[in-house]
TORKOL-4160 file (C-alpha; in steps of 0.2 Angstrom, whole numbers, padded with zeros to 4 digits, m for minus):
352
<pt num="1" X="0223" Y="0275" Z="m0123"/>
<pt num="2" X="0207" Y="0283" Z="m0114"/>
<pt num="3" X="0197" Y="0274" Z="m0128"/>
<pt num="4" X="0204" Y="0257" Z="m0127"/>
<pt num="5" X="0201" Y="0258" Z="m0107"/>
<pt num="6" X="0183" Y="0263" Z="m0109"/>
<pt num="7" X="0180" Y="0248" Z="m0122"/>
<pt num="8" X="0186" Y="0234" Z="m0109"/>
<pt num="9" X="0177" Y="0243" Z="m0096"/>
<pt num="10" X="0163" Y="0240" Z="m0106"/>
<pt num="11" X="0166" Y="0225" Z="m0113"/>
<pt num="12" X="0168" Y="0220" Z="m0094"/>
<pt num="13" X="0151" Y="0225" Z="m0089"/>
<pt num="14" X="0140" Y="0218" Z="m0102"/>
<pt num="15" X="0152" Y="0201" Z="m0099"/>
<pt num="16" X="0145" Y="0204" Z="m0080"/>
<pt num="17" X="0129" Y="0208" Z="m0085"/>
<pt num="18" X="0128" Y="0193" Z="m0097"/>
<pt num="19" X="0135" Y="0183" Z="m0081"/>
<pt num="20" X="0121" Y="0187" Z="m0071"/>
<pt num="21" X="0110" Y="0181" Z="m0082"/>
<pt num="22" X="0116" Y="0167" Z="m0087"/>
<pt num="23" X="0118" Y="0162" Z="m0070"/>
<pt num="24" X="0097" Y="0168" Z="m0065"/>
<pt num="25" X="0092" Y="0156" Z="m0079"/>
<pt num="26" X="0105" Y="0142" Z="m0072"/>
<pt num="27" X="0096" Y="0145" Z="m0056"/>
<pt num="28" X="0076" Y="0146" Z="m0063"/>
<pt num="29" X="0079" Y="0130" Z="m0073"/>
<pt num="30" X="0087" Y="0121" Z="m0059"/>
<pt num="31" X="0084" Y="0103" Z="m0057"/>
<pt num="32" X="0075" Y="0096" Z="m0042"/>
<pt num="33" X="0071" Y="0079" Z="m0037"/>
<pt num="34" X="0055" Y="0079" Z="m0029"/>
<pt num="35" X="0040" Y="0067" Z="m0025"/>
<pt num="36" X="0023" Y="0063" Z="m0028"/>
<pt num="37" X="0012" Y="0051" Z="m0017"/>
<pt num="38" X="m0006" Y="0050" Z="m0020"/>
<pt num="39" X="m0019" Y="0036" Z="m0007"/>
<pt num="40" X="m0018" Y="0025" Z="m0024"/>
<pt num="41" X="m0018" Y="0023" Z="m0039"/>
<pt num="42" X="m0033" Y="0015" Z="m0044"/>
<pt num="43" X="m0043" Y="0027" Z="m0048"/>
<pt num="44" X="m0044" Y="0038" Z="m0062"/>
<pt num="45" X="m0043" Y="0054" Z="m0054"/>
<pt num="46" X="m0026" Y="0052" Z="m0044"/>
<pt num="47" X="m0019" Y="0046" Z="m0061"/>
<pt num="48" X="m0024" Y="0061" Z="m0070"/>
<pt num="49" X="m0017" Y="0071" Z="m0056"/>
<pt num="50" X="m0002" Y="0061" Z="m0059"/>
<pt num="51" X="m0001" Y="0066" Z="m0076"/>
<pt num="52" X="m0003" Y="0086" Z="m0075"/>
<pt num="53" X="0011" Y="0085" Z="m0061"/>
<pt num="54" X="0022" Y="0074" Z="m0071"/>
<pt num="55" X="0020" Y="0086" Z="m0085"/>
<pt num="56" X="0025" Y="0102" Z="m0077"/>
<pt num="57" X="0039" Y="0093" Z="m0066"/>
<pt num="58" X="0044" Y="0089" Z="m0087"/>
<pt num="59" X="0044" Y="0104" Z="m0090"/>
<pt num="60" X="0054" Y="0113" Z="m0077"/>
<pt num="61" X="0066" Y="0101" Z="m0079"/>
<pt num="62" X="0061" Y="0091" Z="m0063"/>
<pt num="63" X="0062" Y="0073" Z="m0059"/>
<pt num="64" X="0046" Y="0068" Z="m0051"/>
<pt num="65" X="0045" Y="0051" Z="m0041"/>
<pt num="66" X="0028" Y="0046" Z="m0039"/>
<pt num="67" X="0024" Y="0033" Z="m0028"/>
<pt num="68" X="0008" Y="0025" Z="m0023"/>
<pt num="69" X="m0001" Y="0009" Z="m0010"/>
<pt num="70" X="m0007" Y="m0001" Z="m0017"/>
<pt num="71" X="m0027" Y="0002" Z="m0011"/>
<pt num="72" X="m0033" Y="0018" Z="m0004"/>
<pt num="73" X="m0035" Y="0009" Z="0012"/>
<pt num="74" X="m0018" Y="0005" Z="0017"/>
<pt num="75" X="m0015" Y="0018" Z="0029"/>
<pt num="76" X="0001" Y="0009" Z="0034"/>
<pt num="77" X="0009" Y="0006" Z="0016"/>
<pt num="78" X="0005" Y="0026" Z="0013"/>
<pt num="79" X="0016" Y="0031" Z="0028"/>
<pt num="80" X="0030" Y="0017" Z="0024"/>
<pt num="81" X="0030" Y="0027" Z="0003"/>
<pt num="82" X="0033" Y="0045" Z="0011"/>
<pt num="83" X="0047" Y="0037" Z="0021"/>
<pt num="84" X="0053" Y="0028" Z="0008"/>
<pt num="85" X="0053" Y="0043" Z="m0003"/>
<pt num="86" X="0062" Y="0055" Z="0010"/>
<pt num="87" X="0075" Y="0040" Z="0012"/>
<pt num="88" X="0077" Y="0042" Z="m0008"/>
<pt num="89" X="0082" Y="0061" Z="m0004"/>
<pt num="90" X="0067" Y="0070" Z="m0012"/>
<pt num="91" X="0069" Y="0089" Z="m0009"/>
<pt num="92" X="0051" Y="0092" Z="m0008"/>
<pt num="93" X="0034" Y="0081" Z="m0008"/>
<pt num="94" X="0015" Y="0082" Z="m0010"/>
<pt num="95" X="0005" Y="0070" Z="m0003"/>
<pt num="96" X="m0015" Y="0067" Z="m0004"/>
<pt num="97" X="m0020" Y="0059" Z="0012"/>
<pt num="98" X="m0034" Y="0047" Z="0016"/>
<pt num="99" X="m0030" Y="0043" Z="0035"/>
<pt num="100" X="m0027" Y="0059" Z="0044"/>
<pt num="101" X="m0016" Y="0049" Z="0059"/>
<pt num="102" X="m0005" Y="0042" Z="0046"/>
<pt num="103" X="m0005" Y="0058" Z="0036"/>
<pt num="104" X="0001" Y="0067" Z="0052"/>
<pt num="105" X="0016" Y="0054" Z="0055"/>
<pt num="106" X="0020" Y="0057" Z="0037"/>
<pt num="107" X="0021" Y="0075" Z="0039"/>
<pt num="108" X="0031" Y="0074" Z="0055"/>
<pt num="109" X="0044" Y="0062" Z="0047"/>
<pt num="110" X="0047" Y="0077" Z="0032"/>
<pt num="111" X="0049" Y="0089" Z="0046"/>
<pt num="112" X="0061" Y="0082" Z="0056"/>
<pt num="113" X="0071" Y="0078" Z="0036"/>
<pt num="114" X="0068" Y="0099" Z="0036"/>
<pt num="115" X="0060" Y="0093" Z="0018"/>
<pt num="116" X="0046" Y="0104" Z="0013"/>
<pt num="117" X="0028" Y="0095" Z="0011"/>
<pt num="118" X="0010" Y="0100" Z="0003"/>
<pt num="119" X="m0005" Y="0090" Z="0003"/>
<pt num="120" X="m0015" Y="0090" Z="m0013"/>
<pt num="121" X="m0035" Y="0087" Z="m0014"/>
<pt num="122" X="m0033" Y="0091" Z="0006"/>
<pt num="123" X="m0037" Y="0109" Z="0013"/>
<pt num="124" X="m0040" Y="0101" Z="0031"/>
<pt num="125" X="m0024" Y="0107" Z="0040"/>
<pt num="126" X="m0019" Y="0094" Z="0053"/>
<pt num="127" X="m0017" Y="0094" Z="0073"/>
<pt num="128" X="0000" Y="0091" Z="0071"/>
<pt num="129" X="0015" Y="0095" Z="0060"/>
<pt num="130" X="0019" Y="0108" Z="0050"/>
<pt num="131" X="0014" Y="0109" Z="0030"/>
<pt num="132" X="0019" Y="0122" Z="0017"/>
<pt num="133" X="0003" Y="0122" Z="0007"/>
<pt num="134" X="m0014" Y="0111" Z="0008"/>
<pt num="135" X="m0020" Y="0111" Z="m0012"/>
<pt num="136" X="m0038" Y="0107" Z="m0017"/>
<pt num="137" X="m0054" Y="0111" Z="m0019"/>
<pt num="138" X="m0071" Y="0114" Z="m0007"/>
<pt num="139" X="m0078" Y="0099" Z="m0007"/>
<pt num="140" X="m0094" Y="0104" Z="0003"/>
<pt num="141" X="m0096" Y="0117" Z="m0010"/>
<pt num="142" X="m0095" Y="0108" Z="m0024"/>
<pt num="143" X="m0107" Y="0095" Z="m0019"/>
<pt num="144" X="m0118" Y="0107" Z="m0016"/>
<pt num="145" X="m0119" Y="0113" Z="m0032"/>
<pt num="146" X="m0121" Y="0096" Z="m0039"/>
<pt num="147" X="m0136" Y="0092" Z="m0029"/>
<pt num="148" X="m0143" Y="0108" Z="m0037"/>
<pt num="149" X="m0143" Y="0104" Z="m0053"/>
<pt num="150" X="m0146" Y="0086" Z="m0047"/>
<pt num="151" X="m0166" Y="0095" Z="m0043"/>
<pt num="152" X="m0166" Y="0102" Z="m0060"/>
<pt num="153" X="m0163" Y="0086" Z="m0068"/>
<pt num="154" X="m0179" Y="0077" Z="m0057"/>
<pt num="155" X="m0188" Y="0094" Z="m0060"/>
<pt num="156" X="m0187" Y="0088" Z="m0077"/>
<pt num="157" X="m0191" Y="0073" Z="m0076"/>
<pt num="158" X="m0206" Y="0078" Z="m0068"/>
<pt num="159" X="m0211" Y="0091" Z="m0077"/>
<pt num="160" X="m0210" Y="0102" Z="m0060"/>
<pt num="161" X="m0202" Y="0115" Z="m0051"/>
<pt num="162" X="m0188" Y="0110" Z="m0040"/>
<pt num="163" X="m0195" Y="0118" Z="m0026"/>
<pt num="164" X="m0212" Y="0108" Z="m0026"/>
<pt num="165" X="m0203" Y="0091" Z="m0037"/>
<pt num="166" X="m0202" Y="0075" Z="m0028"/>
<pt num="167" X="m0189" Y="0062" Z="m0031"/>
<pt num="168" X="m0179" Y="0047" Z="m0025"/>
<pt num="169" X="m0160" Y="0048" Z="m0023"/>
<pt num="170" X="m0146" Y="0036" Z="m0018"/>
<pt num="171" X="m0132" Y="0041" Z="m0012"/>
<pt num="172" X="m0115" Y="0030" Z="m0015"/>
<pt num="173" X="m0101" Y="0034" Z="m0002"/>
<pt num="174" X="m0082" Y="0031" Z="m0002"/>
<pt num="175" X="m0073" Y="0026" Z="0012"/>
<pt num="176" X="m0077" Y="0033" Z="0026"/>
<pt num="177" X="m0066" Y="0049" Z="0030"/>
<pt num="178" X="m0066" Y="0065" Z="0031"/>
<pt num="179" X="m0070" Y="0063" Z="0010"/>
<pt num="180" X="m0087" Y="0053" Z="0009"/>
<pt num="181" X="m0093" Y="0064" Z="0024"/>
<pt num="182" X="m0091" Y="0081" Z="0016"/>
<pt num="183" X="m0096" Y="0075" Z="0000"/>
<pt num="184" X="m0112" Y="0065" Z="0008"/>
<pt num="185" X="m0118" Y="0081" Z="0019"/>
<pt num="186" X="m0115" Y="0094" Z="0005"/>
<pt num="187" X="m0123" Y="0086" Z="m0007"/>
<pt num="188" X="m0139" Y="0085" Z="0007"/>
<pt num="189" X="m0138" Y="0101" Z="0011"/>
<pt num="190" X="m0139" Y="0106" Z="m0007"/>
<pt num="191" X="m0155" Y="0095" Z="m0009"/>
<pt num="192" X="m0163" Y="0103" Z="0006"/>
<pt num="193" X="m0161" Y="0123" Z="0001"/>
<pt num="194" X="m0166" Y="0119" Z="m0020"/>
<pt num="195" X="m0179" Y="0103" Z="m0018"/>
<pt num="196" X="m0184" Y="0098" Z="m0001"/>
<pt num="197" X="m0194" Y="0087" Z="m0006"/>
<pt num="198" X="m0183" Y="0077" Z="m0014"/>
<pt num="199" X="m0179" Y="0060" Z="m0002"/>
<pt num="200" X="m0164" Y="0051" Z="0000"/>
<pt num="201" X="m0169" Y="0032" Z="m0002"/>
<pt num="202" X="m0150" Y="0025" Z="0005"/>
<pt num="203" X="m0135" Y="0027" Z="0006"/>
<pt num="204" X="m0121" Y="0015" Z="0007"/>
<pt num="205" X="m0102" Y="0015" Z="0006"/>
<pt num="206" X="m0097" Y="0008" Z="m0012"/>
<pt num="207" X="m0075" Y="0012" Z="m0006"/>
<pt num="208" X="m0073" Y="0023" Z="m0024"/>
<pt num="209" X="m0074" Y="0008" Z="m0036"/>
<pt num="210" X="m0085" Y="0007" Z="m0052"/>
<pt num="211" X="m0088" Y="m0012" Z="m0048"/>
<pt num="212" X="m0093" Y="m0008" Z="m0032"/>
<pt num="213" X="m0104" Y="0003" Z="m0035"/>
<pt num="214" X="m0112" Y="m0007" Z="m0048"/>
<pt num="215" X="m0115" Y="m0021" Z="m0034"/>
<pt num="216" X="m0122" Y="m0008" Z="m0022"/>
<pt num="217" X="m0132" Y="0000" Z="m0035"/>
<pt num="218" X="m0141" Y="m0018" Z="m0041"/>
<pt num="219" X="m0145" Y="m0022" Z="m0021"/>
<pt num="220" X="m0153" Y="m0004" Z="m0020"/>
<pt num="221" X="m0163" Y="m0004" Z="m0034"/>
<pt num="222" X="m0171" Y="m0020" Z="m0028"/>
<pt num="223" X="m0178" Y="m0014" Z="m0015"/>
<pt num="224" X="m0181" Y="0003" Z="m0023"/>
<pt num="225" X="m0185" Y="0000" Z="m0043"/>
<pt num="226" X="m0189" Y="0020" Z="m0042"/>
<pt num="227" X="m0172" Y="0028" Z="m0039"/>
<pt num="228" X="m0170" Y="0043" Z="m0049"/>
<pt num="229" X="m0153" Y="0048" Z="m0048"/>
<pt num="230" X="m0138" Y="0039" Z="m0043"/>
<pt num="231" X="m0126" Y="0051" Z="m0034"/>
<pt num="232" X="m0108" Y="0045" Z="m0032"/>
<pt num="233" X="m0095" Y="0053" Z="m0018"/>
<pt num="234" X="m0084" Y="0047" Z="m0035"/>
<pt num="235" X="m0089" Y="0050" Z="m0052"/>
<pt num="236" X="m0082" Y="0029" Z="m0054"/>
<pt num="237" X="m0096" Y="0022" Z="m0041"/>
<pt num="238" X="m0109" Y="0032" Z="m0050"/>
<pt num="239" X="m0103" Y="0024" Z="m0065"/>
<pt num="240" X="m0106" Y="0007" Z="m0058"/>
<pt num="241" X="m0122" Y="0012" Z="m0052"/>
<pt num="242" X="m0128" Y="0018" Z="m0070"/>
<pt num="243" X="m0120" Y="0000" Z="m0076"/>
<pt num="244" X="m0132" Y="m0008" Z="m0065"/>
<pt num="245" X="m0149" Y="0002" Z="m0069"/>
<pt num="246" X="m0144" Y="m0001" Z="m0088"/>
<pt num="247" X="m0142" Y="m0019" Z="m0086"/>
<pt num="248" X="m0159" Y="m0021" Z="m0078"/>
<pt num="249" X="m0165" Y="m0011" Z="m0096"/>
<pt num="250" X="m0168" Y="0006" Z="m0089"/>
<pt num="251" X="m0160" Y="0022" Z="m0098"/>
<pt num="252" X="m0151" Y="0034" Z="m0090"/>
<pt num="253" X="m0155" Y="0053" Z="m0095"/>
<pt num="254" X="m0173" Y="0049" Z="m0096"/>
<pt num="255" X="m0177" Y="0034" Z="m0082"/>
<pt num="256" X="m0164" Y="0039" Z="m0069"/>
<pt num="257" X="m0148" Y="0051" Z="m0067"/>
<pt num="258" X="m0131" Y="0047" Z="m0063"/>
<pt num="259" X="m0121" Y="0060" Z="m0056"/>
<pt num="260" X="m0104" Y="0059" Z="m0047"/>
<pt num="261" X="m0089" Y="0070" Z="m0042"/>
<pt num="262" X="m0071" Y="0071" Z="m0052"/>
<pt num="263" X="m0073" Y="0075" Z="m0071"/>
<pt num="264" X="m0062" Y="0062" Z="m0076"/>
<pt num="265" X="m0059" Y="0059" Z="m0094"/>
<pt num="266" X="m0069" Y="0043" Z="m0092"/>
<pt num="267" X="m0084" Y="0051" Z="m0087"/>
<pt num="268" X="m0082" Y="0066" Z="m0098"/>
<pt num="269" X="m0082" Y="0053" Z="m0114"/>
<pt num="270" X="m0098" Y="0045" Z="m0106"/>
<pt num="271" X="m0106" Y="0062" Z="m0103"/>
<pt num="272" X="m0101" Y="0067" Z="m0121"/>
<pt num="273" X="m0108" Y="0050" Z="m0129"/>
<pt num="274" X="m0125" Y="0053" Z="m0117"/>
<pt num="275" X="m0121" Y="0037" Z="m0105"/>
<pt num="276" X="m0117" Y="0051" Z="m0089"/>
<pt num="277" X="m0126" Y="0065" Z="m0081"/>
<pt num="278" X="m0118" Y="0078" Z="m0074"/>
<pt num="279" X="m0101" Y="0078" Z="m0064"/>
<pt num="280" X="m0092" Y="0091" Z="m0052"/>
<pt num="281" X="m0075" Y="0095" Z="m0062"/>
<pt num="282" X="m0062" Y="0099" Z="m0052"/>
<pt num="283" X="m0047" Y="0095" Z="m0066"/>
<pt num="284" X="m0038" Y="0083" Z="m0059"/>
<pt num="285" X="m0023" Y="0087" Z="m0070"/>
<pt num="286" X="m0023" Y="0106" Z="m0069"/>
<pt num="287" X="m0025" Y="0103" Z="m0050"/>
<pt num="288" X="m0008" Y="0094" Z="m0052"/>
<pt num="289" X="0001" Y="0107" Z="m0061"/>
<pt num="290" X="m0004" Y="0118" Z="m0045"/>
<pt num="291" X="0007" Y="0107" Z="m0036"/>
<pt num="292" X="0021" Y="0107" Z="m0044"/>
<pt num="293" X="0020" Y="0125" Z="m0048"/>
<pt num="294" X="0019" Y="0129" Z="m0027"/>
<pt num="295" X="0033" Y="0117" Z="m0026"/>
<pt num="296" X="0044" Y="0130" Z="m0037"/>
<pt num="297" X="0036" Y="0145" Z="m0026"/>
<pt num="298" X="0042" Y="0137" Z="m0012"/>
<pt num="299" X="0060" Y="0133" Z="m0018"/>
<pt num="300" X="0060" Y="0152" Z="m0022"/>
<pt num="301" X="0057" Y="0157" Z="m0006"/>
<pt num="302" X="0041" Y="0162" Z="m0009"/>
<pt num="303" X="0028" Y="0166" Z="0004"/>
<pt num="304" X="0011" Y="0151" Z="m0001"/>
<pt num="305" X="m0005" Y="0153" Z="0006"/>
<pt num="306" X="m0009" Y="0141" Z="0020"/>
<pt num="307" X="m0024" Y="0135" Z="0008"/>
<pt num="308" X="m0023" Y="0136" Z="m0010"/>
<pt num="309" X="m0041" Y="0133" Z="m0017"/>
<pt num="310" X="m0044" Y="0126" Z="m0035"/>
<pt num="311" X="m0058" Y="0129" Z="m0045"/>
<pt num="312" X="m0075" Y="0117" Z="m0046"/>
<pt num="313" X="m0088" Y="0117" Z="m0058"/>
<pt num="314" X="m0104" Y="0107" Z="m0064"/>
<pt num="315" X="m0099" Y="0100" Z="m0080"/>
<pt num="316" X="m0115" Y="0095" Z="m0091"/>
<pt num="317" X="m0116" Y="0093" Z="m0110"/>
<pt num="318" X="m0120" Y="0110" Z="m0112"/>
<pt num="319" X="m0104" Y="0115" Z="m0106"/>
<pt num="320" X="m0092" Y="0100" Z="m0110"/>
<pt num="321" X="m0084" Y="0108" Z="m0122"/>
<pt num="322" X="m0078" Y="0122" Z="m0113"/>
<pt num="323" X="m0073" Y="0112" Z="m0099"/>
<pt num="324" X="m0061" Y="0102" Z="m0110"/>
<pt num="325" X="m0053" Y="0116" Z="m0117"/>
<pt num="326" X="m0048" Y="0123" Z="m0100"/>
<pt num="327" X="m0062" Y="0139" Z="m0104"/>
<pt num="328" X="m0068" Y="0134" Z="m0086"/>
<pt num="329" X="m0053" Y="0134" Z="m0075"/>
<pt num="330" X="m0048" Y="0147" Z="m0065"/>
<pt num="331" X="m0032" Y="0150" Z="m0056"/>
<pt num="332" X="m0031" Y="0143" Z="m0038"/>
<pt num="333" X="m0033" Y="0157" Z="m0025"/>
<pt num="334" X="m0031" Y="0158" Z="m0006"/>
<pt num="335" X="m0045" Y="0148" Z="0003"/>
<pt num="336" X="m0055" Y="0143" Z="0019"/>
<pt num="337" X="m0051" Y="0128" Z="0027"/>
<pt num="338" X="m0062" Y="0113" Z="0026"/>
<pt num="339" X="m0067" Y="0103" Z="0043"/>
<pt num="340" X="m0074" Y="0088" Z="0047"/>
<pt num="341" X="m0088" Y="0097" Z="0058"/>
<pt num="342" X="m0104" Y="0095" Z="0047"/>
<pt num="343" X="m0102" Y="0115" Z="0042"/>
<pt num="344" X="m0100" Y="0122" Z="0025"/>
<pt num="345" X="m0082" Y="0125" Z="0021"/>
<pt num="346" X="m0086" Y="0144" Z="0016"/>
<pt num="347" X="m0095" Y="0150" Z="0033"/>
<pt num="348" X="m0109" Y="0158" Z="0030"/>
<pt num="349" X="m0106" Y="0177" Z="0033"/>
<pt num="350" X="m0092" Y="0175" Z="0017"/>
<pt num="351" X="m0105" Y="0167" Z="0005"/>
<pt num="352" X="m0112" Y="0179" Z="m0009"/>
């Protein structure tokens, strides 16, 4: 009799125990509804982004709305998709703002739905509002490392050093935001500590677009036929700009550079086939798994950093192929935050 109670005692506790788990792996695959809202999606890079969220939200067993305006531009239109999104009852969103006052109304509008909210490719914390987690990557940092090996490149060229090389550069800037100012002074801040004298010949907004930049980048070279490099806020308007020198017969890698910021997989086919330069890699894709994976650390009542910095790195050919195996990425770690103050993000005292 003893026996047969001991055996249902144990039969009920490994039940119990197999309960408990089954109900833990119930809970760590539970469904969410969450959403996605990037400034646009006309560029490669939000759509890559796009894709590594939408493939981490697959395989959580997620549904992820993505919604996007129209043009990057549309302030309005990017306030009017978070509220639609919150009216559709997403648990949690991510948002990469362009506009910081209609950002700031479409963080307010999750907080008073009590819906937890991240901004991706944004570590600029805002004035107002309360935000879990700003994702991304230093942008003045990164820059800055592009325009170092943007003076190797004209070194070359030269047949110099980069601290004595001269050299002409154009710079192609986004909209103007908090974006095209800290890639635009990072970049010149890198030129002035590796080749001083290295001049900037212009700069002119080309609003992220590969035709546009090709337009800006005839008009410039006109009135200087001696441009070097082409540097783009956007790997897409330095595209354009190397479509331009090209169609006026010069050949890039040995007349002129074309460097730009993103490592989108158009540029990284161009760089591969010898038509591209050099661009900052910030993995677009990976940096949208980040998101989906702090949303999870959130709905686990995790404790996320305030700034979740991902990785960037100068992709070249030398180091292409590591780049696209992933070799180069690191995880995202807890970061500065990055301010529209003409400063580099990292302050100076933290560097090294």
């Amino acid at each position: 009799m003893r026996k047969n109670i001991t055996f249902m005692l144990i039969v009920v506790l490994v039940l119990a125990i197999l309960s408990a788990g089954m109900v833990a792996a119930q809970d760590e695959g539970e469904s969410r509804y969450v959403g996605f809202v990037p400034p646009a999606l006309t560029s490669p890079f939000h759509v890559a982004m796009v894709e590594g969220a939408t493939a981490r939200a697959e395989e959580l067993g997620w549904e992820l709305e993505v919604q996007a305006p129209a043009s990057e531009g549309d302030f309005a239109a990017f306030v009017t998709t978070v509220e639609q999104l919150l009216e559709l009852g997403v648990e949690s969103i991510s948002i990469n703002p362009i506009g910081t006052d209609s950002a700031i109304t479409a963080v307010l509008a999750a907080n008073e739905r009590e819906v937890p909210i991240l901004a991706h490719n944004f570590i600029t914390p805002f004035t107002e509002g309360a935000v879990n987690t700003y994702i991304g990557y230093d942008q003045w940092g990164g820059a800055a490392a592009l325009a170092a090996h943007t003076c190797e490149l004209i070194a070359g060229k030269y047949d110099s050093t980069v601290e004595e090389t001269t050299g002409k550069v154009f710079i192609l800037e986004g909209i103007d935001s908090i974006f095209s100012r800290r890639r635009t002074q990072g970049f010149e801040a890198g030129l002035a500590a590796t080749c001083p004298n290295v001049e900037v010949v212009g700069s002119q907004s080309a609003e992220w677009l590969r035709t546009t930049g090709q337009e800006v980048a005839a008009i410039a070279l006109q009135q200087n036929p001696d441009i070097d490099v082409f540097y783009g806020n956007s790997d897409e308007m330095a595209i354009g700009a190397a479509l331009a020198a090209q169609d006026l017969g010069l050949v890039i890698n040995e007349d002129f550079f074309a460097v730009g910021i993103d490592g989108n997989q158009p540029t990284l086919d161009l760089l591969a086939d010898g038509e591209f330069s050099a661009t900052l890699g910030v993995d677009p894709f990976r940096m949208g798994v980040a998101v989906i994976d702090t949303m999870a650390a959130v709905f686990a009542g995790e404790e996320t950093p305030e700034i979740l910095l991902t990785p960037s790195v100068v992709v070249t050919p030398d180091n292409l192929d590591a780049y696209l195996a992933g070799e180069l990425w690191t995880e995202p770690v807890p970061g500065f935050p990055e301010f529209d103050n003409g400063e580099p993000t990292v302050p100076e005292d933290d560097m090294g």
